[in-house]
LOTORTOR-859026 format. One record per residue (C-alpha): residue in three letters; chain; y, z, x. Coordinates in pm, 1 decimal. Layout:
N
<nulo><code>Ala</code><unit>A</unit><Y>Y</Y><Z>Z</Z><X>X</X></nulo>
...
//
This chain:
166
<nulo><code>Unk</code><unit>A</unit><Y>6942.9</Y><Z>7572.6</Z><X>7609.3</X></nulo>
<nulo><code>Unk</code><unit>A</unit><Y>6757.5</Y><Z>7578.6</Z><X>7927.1</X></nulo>
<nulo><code>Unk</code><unit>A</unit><Y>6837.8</Y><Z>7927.3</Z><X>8128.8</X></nulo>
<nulo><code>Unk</code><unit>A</unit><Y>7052.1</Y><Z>7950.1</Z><X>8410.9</X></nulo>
<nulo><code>Unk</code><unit>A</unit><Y>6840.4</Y><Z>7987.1</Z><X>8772.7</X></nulo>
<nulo><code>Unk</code><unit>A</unit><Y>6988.6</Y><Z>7901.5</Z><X>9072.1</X></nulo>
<nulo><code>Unk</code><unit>A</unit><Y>7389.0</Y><Z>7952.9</Z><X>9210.9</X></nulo>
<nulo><code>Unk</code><unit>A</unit><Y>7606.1</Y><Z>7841.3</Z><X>9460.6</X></nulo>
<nulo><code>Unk</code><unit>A</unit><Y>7953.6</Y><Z>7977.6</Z><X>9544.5</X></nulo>
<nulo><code>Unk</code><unit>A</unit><Y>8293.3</Y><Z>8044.4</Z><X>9773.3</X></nulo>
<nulo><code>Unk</code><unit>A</unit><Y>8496.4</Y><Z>8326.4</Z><X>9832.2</X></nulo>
<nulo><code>Unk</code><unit>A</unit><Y>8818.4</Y><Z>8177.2</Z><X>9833.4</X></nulo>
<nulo><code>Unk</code><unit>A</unit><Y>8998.8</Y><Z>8495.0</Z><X>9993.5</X></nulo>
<nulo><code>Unk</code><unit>A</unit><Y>8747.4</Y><Z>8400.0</Z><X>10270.1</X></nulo>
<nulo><code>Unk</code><unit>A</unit><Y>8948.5</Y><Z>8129.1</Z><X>10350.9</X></nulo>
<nulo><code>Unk</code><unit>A</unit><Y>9279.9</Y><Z>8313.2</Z><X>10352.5</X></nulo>
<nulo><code>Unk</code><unit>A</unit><Y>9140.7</Y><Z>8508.2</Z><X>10621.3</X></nulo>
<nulo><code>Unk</code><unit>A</unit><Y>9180.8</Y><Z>8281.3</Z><X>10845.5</X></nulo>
<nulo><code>Unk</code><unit>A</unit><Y>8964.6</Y><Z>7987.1</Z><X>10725.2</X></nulo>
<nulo><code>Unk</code><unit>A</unit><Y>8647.6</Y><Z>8159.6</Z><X>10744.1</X></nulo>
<nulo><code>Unk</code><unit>A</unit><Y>8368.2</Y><Z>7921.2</Z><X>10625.0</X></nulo>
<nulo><code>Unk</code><unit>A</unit><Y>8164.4</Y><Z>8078.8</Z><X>10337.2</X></nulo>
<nulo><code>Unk</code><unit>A</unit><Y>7859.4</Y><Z>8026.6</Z><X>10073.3</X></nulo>
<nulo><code>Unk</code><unit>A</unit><Y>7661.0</Y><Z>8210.6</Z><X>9891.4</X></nulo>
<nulo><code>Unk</code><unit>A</unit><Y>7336.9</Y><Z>8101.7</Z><X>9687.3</X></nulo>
<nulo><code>Unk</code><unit>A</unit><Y>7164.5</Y><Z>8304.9</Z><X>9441.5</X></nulo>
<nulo><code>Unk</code><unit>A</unit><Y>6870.3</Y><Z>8252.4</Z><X>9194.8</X></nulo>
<nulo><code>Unk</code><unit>A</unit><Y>6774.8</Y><Z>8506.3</Z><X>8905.3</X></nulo>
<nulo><code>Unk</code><unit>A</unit><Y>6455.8</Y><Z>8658.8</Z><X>8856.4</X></nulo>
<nulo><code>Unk</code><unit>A</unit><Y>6524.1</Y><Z>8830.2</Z><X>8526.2</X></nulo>
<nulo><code>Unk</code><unit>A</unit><Y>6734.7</Y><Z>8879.9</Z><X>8250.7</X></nulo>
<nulo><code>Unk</code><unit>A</unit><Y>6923.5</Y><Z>9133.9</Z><X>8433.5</X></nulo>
<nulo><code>Unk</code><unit>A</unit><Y>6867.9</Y><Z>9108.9</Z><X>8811.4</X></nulo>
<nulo><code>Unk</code><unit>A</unit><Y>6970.7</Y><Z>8826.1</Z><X>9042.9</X></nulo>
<nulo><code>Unk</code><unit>A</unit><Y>6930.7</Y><Z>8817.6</Z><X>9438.4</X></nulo>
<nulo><code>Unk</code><unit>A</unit><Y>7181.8</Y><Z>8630.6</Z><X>9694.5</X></nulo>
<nulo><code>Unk</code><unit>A</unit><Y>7209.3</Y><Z>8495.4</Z><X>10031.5</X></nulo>
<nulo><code>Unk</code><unit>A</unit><Y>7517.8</Y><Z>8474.7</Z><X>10200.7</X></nulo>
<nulo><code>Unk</code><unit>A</unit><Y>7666.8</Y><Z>8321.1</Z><X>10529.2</X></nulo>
<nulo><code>Unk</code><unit>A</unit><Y>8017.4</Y><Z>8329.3</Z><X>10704.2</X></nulo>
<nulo><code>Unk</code><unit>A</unit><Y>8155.4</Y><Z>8176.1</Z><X>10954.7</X></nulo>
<nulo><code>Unk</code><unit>A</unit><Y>8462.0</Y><Z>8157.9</Z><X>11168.3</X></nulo>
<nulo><code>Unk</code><unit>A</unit><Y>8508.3</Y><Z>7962.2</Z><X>11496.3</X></nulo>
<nulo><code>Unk</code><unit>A</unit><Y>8895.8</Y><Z>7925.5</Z><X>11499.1</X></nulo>
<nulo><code>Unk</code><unit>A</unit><Y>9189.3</Y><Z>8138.2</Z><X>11691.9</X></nulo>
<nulo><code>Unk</code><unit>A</unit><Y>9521.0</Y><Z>8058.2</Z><X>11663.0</X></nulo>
<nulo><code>Unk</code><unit>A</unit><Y>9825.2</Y><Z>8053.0</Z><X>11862.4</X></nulo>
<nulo><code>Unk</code><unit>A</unit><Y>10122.5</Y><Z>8346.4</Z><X>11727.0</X></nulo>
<nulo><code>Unk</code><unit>A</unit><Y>10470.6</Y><Z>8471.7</Z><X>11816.9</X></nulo>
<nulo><code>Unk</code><unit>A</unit><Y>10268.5</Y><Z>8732.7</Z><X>12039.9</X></nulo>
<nulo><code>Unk</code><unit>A</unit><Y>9999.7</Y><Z>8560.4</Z><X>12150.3</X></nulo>
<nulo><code>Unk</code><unit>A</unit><Y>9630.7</Y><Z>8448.0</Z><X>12060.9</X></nulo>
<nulo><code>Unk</code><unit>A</unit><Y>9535.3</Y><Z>8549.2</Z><X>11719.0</X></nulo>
<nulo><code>Unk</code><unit>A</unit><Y>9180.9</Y><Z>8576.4</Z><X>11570.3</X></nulo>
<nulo><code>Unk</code><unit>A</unit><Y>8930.7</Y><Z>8650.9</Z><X>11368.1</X></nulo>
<nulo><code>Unk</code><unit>A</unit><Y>8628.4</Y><Z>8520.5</Z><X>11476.3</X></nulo>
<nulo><code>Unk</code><unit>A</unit><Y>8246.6</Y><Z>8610.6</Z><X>11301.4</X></nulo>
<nulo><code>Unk</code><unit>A</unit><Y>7911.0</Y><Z>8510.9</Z><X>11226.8</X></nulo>
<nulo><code>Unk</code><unit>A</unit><Y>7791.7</Y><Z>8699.7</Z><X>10950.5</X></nulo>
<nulo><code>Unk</code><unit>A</unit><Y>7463.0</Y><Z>8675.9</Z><X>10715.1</X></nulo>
<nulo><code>Unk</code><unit>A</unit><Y>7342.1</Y><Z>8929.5</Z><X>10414.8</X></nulo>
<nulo><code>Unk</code><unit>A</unit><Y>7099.6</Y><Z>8940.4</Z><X>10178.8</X></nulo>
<nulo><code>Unk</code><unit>A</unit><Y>7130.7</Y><Z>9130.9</Z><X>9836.2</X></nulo>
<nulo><code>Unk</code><unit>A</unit><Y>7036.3</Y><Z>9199.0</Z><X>9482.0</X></nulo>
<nulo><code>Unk</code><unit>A</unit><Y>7266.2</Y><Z>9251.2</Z><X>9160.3</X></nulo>
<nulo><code>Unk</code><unit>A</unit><Y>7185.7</Y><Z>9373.4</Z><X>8855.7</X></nulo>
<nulo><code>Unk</code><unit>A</unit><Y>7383.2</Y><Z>9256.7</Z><X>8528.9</X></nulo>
<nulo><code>Unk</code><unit>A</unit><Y>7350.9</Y><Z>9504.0</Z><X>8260.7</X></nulo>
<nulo><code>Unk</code><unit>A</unit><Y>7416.7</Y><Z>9232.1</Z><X>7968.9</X></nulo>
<nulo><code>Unk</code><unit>A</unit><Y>7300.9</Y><Z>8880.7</Z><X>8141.7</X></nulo>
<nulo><code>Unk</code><unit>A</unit><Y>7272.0</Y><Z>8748.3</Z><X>8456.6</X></nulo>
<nulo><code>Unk</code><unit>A</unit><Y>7605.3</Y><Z>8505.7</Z><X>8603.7</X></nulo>
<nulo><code>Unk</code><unit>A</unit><Y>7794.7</Y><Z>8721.7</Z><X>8254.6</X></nulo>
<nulo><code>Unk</code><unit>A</unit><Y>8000.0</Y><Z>9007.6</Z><X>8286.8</X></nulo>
<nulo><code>Unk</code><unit>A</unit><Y>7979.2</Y><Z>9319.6</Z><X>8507.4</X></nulo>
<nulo><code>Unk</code><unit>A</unit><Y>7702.5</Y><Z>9365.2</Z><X>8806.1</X></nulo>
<nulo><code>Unk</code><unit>A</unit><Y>7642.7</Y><Z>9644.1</Z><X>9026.8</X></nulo>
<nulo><code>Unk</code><unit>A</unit><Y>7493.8</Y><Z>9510.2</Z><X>9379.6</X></nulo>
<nulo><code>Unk</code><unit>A</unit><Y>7337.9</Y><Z>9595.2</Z><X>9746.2</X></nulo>
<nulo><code>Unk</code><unit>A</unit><Y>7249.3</Y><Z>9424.7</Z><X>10030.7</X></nulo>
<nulo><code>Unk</code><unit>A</unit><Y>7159.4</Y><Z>9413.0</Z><X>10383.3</X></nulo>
<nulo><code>Unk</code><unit>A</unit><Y>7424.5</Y><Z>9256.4</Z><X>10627.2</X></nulo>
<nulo><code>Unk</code><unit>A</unit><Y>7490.2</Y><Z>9152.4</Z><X>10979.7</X></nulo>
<nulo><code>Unk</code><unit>A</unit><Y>7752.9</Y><Z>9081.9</Z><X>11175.3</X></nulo>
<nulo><code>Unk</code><unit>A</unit><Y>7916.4</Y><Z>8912.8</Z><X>11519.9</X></nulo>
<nulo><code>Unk</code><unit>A</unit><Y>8294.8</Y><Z>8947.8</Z><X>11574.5</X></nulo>
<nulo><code>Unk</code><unit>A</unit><Y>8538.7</Y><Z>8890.0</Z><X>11796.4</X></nulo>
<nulo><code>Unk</code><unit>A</unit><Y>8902.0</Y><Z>8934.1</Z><X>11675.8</X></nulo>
<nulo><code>Unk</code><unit>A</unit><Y>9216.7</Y><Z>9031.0</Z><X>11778.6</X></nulo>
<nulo><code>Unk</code><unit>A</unit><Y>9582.9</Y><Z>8996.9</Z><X>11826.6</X></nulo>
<nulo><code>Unk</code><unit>A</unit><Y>9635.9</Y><Z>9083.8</Z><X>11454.6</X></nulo>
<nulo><code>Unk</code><unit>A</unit><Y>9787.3</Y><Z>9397.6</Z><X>11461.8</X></nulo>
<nulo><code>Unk</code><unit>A</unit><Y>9793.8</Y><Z>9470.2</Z><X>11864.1</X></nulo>
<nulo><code>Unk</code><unit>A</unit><Y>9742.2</Y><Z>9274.8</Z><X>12164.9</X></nulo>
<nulo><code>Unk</code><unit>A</unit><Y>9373.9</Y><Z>9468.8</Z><X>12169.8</X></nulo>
<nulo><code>Unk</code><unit>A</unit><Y>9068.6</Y><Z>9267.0</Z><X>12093.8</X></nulo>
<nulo><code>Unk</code><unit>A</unit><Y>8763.1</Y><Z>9399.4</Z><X>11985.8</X></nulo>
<nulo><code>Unk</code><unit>A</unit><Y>8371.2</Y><Z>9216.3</Z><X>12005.7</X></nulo>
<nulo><code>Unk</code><unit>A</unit><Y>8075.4</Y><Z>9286.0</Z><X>11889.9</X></nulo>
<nulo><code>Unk</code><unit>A</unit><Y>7836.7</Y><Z>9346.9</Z><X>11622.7</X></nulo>
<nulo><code>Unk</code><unit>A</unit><Y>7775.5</Y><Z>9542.2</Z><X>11339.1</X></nulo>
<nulo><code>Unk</code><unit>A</unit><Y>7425.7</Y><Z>9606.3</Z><X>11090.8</X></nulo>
<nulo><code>Unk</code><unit>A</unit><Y>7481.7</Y><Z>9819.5</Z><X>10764.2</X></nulo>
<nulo><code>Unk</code><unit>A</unit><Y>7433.7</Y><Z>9793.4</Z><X>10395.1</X></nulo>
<nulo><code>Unk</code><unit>A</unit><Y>7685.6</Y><Z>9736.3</Z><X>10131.5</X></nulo>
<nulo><code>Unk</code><unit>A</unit><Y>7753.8</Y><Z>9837.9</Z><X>9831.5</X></nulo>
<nulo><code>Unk</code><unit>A</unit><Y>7934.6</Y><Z>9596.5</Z><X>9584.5</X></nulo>
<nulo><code>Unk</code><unit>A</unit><Y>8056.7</Y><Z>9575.8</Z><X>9204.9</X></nulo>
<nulo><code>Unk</code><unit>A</unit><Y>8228.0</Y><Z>9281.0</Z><X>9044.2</X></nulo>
<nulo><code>Unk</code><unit>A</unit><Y>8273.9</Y><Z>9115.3</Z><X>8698.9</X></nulo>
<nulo><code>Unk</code><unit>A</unit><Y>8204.8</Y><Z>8755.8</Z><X>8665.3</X></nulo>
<nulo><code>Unk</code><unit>A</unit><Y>8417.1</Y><Z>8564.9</Z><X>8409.6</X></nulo>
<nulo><code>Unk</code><unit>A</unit><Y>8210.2</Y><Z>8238.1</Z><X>8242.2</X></nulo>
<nulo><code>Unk</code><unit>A</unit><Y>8483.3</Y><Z>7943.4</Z><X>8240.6</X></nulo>
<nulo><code>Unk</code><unit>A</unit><Y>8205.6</Y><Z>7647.1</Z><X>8152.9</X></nulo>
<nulo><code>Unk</code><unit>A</unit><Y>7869.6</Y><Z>7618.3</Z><X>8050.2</X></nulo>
<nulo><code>Unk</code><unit>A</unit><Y>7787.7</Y><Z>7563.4</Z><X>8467.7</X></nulo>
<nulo><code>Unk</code><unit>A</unit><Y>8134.8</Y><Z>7711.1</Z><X>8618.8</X></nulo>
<nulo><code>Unk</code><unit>A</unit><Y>8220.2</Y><Z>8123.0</Z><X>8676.8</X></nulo>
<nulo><code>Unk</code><unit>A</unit><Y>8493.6</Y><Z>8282.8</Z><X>8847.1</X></nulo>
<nulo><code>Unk</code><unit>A</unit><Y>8396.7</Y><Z>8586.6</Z><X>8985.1</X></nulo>
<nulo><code>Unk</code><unit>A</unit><Y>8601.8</Y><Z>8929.1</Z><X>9112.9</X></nulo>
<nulo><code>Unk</code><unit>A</unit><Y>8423.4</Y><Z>9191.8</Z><X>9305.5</X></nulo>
<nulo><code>Unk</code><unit>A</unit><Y>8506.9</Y><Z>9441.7</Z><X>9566.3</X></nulo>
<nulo><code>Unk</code><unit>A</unit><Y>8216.9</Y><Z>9611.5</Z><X>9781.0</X></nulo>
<nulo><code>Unk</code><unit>A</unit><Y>8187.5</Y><Z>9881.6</Z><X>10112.0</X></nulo>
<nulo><code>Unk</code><unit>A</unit><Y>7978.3</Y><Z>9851.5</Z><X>10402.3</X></nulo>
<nulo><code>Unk</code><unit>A</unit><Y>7826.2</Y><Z>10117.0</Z><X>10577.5</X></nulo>
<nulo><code>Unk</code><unit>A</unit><Y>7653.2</Y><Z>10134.4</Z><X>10908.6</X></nulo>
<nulo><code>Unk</code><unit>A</unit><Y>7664.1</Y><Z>10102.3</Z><X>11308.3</X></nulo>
<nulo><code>Unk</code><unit>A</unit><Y>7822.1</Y><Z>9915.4</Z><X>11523.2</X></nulo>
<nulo><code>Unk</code><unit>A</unit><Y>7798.7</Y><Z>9788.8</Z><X>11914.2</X></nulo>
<nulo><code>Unk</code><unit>A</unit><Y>8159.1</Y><Z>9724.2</Z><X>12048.8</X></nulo>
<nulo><code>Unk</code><unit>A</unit><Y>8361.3</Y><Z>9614.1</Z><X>12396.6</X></nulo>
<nulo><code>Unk</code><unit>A</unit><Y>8710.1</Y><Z>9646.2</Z><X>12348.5</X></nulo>
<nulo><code>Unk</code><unit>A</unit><Y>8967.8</Y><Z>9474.8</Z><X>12579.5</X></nulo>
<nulo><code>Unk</code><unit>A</unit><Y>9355.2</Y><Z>9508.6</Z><X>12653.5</X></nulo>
<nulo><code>Unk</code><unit>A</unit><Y>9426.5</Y><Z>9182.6</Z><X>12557.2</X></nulo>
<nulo><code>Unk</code><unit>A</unit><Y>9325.2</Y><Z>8820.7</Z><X>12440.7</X></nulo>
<nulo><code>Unk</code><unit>A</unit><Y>9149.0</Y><Z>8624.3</Z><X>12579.2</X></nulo>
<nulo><code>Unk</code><unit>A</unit><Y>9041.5</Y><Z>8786.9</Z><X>12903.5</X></nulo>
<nulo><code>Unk</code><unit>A</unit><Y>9228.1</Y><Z>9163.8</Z><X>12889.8</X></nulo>
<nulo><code>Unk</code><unit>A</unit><Y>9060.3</Y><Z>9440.9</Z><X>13124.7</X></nulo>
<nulo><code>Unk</code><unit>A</unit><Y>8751.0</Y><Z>9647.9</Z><X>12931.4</X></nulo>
<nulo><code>Unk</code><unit>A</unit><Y>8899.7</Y><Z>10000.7</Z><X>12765.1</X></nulo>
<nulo><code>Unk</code><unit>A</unit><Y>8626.9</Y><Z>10079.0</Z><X>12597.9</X></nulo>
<nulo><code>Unk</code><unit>A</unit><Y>8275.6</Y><Z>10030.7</Z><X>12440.3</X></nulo>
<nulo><code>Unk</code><unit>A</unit><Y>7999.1</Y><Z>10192.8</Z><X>12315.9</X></nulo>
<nulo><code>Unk</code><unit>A</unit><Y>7801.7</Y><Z>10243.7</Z><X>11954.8</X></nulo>
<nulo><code>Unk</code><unit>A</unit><Y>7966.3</Y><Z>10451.9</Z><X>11649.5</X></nulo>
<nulo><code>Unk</code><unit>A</unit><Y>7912.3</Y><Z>10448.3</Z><X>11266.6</X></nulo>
<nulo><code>Unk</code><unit>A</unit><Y>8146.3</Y><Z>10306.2</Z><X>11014.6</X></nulo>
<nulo><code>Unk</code><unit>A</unit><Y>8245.1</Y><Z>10324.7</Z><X>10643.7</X></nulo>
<nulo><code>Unk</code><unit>A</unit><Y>8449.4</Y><Z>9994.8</Z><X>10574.9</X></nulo>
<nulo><code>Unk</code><unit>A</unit><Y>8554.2</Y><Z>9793.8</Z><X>10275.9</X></nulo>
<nulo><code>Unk</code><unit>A</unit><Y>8407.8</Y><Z>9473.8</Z><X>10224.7</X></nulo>
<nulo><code>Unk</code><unit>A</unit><Y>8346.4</Y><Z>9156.2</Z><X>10000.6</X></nulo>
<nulo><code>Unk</code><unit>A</unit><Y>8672.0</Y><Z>9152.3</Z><X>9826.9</X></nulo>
<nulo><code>Unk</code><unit>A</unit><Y>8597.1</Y><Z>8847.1</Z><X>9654.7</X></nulo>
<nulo><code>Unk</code><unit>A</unit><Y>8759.2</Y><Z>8560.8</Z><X>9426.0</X></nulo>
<nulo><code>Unk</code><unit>A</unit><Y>8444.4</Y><Z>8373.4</Z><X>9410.8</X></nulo>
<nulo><code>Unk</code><unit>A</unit><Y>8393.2</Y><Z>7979.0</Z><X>9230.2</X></nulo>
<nulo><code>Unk</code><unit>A</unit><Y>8065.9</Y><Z>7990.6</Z><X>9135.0</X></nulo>
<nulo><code>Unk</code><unit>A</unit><Y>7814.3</Y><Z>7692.4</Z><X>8965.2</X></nulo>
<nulo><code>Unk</code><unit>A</unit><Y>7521.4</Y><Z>7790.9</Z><X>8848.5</X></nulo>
<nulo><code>Unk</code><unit>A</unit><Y>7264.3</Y><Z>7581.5</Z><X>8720.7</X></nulo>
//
């Protein structure tokens, strides 16, 4: 059987959160260790009982996972390198927040095989690093309350992922 290289996937919670548009494609380089690329994106804001609602981002990362039995089978332990551009609000309060954030992230996840070509994949991660931010009373054009830089300790990457790999 000819091994496994390259993947291609979707976070499907992605979508849940407010129809953010996600992939990610990997390739293996051994046995045990894979690396990924991952963009998201979300363009959309919606109208709500209180307002403008959204969650807004452009978002990239880079990473590596290792697989301690084989690579796309069972448990890995990753990392990677992420940016991000947001702008959401309205969620929880009329405040809206934009900006962007740099940090690495720290992720584990199992990856159940369902075909020969076809995974499903859970994982949960946390992102660390800094942040530039402008925060504003309201959506869309509220009055400027605050901004500045600060560090951050976030979760991240919960995932449901459909991957192929082939």
């Amino acid at each position: 059987m000819k091994a496994q290289k390259w993947s291609i996937a979707t976070n499907l919670l992605d979508y849940v959160n407010f129809l953010t548009i996600n992939a990610e494609a990997g390739v293996s380089l051994h046995q045990h260790w894979s690396l990924t690329a991952e963009g998201r994106y979300n363009p959309f804001s919606f109208n709500g009982q209180c307002g403008q609602i959204q969650n807004k981002k452009l978002a990239i990362s880079a990473g590596a996972r290792y697989w301690p039995f084989f690579v796309y089978s069972g448990f890995y332990y990753g990392a990677r390198l992420q940016w991000c551009r947001y702008n959401s609000g309205g969620i929880f309060s009329s405040k809206a927040r934009e900006g962007d954030a740099f940090g690495m992230g720290l992720n584990f996840g199992y990856s159940l095989m369902l075909t020969e070509h076809l995974n499903i994949e859970f994982g949960i991660g946390l992102w660390f690093g800094g942040t530039t931010f402008r925060e504003y009373r309201s959506l869309p054009c509220g009055k400027l309350t605050d901004w500045g830089t600060k560090a951050f300790i976030a979760p991240d990457d919960i995932q449901i992922n459909i991957l192929y790999y082939f």
